[in-house]
C-alpha positions in Angstrom: -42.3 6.7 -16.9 -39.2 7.2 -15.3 -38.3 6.1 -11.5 -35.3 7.3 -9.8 -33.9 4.4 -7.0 -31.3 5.0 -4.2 -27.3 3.7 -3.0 -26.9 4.5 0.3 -22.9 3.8 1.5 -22.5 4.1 5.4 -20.1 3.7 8.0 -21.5 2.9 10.9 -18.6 2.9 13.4 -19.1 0.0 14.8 -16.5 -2.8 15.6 -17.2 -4.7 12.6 -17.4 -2.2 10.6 -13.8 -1.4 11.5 -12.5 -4.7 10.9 -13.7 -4.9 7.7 -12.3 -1.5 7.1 -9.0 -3.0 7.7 -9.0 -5.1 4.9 -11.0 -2.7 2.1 -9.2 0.5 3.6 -12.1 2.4 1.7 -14.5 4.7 3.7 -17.9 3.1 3.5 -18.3 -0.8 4.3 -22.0 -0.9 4.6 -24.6 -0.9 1.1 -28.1 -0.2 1.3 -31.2 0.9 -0.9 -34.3 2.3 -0.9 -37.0 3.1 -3.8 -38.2 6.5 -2.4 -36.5 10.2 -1.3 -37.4 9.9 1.9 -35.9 7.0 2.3 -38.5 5.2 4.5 -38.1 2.0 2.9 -34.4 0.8 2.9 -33.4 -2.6 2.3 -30.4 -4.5 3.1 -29.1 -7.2 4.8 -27.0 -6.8 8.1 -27.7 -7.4 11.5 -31.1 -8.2 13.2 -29.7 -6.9 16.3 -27.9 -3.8 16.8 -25.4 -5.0 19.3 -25.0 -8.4 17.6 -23.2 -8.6 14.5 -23.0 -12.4 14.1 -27.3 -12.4 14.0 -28.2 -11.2 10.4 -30.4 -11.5 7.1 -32.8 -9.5 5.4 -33.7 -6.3 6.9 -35.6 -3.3 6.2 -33.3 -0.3 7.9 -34.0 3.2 8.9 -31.9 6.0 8.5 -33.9 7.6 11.5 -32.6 5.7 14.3 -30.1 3.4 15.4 -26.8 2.8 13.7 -27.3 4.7 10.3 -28.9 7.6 11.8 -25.3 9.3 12.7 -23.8 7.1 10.1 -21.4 8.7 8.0 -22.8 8.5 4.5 -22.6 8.9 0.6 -25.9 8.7 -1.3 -26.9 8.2 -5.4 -29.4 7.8 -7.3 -30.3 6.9 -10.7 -32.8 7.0 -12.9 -34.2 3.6 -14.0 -37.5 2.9 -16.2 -40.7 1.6 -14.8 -39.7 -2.0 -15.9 -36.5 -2.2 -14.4 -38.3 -0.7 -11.3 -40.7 -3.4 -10.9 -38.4 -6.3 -11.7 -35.9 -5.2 -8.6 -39.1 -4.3 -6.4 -40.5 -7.8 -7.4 -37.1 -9.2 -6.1 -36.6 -7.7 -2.7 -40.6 -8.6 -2.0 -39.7 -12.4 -3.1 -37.2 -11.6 -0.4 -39.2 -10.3 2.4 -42.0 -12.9 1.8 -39.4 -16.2 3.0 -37.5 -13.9 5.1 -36.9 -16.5 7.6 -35.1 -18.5 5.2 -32.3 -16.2 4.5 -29.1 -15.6 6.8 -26.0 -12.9 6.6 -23.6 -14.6 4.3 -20.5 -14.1 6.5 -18.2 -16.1 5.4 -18.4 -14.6 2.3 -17.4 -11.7 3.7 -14.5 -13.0 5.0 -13.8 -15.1 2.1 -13.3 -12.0 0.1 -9.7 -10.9 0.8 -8.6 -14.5 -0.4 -10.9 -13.8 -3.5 -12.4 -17.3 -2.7 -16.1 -17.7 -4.4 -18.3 -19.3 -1.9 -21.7 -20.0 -3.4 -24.8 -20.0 -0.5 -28.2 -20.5 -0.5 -30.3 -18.2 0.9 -27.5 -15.7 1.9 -26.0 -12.6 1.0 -23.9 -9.7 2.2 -25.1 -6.2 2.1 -23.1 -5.4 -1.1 -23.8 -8.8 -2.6 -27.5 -8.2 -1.6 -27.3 -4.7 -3.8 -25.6 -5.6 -6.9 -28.1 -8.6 -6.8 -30.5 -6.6 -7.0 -29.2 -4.1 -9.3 -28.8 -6.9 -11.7 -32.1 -8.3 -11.4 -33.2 -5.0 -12.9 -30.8 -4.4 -15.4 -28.8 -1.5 -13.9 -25.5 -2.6 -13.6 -23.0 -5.0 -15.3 -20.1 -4.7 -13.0 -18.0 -7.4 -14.2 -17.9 -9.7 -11.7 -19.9 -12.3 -9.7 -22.0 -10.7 -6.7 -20.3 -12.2 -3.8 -17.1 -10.5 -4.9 -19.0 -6.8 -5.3 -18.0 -4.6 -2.9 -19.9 -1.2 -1.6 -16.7 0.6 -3.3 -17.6 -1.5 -6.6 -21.0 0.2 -6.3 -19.9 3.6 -5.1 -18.1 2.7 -8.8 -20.7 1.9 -10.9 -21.7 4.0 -13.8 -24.9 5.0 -13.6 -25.3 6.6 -10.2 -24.7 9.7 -9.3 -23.6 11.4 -6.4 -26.4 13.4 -4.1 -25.1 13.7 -0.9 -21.9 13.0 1.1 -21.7 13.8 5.1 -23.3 12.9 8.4 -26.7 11.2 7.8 -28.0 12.9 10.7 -27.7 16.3 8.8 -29.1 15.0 5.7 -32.3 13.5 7.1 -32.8 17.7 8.4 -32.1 19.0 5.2 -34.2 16.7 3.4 -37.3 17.2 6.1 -36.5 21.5 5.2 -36.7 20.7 2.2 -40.1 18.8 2.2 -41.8 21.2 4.9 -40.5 24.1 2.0 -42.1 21.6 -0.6 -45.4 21.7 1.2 -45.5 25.3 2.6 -45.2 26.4 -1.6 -48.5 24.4 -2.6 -50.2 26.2 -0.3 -48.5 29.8 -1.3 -49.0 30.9 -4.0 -47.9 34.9 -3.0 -45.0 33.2 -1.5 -44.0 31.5 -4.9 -44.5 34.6 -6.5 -42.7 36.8 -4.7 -39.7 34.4 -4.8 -40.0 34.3 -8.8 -40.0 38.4 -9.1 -37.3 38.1 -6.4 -34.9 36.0 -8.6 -35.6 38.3 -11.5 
């Protein structure tokens, strides 16, 4: 059985965002990703607070509200099999269960233009989060160590493709048309069939 997984790139805007902009000069700083279409599990690790950077770790987001929901965004996905699946779900929930004992690693964030390797416990950047995670399954083989893997690195990687690329805000409302569509056609059955004899 196959499962199909989620790389959500975003740029939020925000301050930090823009600083770290400065040095990657690439248009999405922020990595994320969820294990369903809807996306109403998405995993990461940023800030606990919206208008604190500086106070961070694991974090489940939403792309409904707050800072990704006018995000600017590019989303993938990729097919993986049911083992890969579990080994990266088994991972993040490892994760989520000692929560409180993880932190944002920021200074390897800002250890990365000096391409200086700074190992820490218990902490990860959103990127470094992802491609850990990634690896844990066996998606990706990018080459290099995961504190040095940035979101373009991912946006990079070879097996995901590209789904979506815009305003977030616009893809959550085509992705609820599409899902009220979804569910109006199990239910109408003339409806299905005149669309069929309609695209004859």
């Amino acid at each position: 059985m196959e499962r199909k997984i989620y790389l959500i790139l975003t740029d939020t805007g925000t301050l930090f965002t823009r600083l770290i902009k400065m040095y990657t000069r690439k248009p999405y700083n922020h990595a994320s990703l969820s294990f369903d279409p809807q996306f109403l599990q998405v995993y990461s690790f940023g800030r606990k607070r919206q208008r604190n950077p500086f106070i961070g770790g694991f974090v489940k987001e939403s792309v409904y509200k707050g800072l990704l929901q006018n995000a600017s965004c590019a989303i993938y996905s990729c097919h993986v099999t049911e083992d890969q699946y579990q080994k990266m779900q088994e991972f993040i929930t490892t994760i989520e269960l000692e929560k409180h004992r993880y932190r944002y690693n920021l200074l390897g964030v800002f250890a990365l233009p000096f391409h200086k390797k700074i190992n820490r416990t218990h902490a990860f950047f959103c990127s470094q989060f992802v491609s850990t995670v990634l690896s844990e399954g066996n998606v990706v083989d990018l080459q290099k160590p995961a504190c040095f893997v940035t979101p373009h690195d991912l946006q990079n990687s070879n097996p995901f493709q590209l789904v979506f690329q815009g305003k977030m805000s616009d893809f959550i409302n085509l992705s609820e048309h599409h899902y009220r569509v979804e569910q109006e056609d199990e239910h109408d059955w003339f409806g299905i069939l005149w669309r069929k004899i309609w695209s004859i």
